[in-house]
C-alpha positions in Angstrom: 7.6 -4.5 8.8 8.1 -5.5 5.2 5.2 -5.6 2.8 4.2 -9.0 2.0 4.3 -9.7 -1.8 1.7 -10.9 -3.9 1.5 -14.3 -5.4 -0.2 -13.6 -8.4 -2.2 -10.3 -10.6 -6.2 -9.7 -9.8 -8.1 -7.2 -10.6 -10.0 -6.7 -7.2 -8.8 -7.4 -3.9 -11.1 -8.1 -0.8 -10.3 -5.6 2.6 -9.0 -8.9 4.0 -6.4 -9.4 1.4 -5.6 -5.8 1.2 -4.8 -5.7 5.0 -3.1 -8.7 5.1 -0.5 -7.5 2.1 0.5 -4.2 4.6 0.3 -6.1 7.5 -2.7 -3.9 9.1 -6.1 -4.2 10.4 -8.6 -4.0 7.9 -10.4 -1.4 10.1 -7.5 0.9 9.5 -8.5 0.5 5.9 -11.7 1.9 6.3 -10.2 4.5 8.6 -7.9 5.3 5.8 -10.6 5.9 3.1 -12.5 7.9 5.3 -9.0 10.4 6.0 -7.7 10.0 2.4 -9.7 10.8 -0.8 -7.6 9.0 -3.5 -8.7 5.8 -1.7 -12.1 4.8 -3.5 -12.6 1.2 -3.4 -15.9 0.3 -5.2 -18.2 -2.1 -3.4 -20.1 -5.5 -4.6 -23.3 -6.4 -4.6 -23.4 -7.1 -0.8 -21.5 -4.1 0.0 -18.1 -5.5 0.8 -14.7 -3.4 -0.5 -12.8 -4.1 -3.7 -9.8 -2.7 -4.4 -8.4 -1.9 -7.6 -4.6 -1.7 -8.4 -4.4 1.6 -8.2 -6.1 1.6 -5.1 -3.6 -0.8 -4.0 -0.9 1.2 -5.1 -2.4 4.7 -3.2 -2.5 2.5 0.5 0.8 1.6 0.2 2.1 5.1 -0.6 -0.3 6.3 2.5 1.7 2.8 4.7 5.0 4.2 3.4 4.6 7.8 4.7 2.7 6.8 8.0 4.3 3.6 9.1 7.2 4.0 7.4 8.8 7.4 7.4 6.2 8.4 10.3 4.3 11.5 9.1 1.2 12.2 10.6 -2.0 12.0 8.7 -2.2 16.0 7.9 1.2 15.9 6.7 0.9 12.5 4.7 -2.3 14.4 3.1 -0.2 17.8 2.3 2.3 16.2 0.9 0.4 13.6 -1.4 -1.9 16.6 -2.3 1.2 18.2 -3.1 3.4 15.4 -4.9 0.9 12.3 -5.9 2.4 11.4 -9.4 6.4 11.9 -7.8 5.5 9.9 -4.6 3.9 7.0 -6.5 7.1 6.6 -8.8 9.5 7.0 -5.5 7.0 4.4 -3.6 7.4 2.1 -6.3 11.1 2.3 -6.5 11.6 1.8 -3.2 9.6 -1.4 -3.2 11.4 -2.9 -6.1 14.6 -2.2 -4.3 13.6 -4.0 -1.2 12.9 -6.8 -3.5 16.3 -6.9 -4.9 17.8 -6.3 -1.4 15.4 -9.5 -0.3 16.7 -11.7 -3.0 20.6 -10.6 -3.0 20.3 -11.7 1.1 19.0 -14.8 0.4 21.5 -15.5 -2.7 24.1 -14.8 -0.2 22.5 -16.7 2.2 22.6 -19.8 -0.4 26.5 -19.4 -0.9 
């Protein structure tokens, strides 16, 4: 499933909008920062997860390799352990692609 886009820059996002941007259950979130140590969202005053950008940026890199290319969560930690800085620039370029892709199909779809 694609990622759903954002409609505009913050500089925190709640769990809820977090989860709802990868299309997940906010519980596999939390699952998530337990399993993977480059996830540290800090919390608020009543406890509840906020999510910086580059927080935002780390889950999708774990989405891509675990729903998208299916590795398993050892081998998604090996290999960001092993290639963070390359994975994040290939992540990113791949989502700006798909964007492109998106908005070619629906320029063809308007012809």
């Amino acid at each position: 499933m694609p990622l759903k886009e954002r409609e505009s820059f913050k500089l925190y996002y709640s769990i809820g909008e977090v989860a709802e941007m990868l299309d997940v259950n906010a519980s596999l979130l939390r699952f998530w920062e337990k399993e993977f140590d480059i996830i540290q969202p800090q919390k608020n005053a009543k406890g509840n997860r906020i999510y910086k950008e580059q927080d935002l940026k780390n889950l999708k890199l774990i989405h891509h390799l675990v729903k998208e290319r299916g590795f398993t969560l050892e081998g998604a930690k090996k290999k960001i352990k092993d290639q963070h800085k390359a994975l994040l620039e290939k992540s990113e370029m791949i989502e700006s692609l798909k964007h492109v892709k998106e908005m070619l199909l629906e320029l063809k779809e308007s012809l």
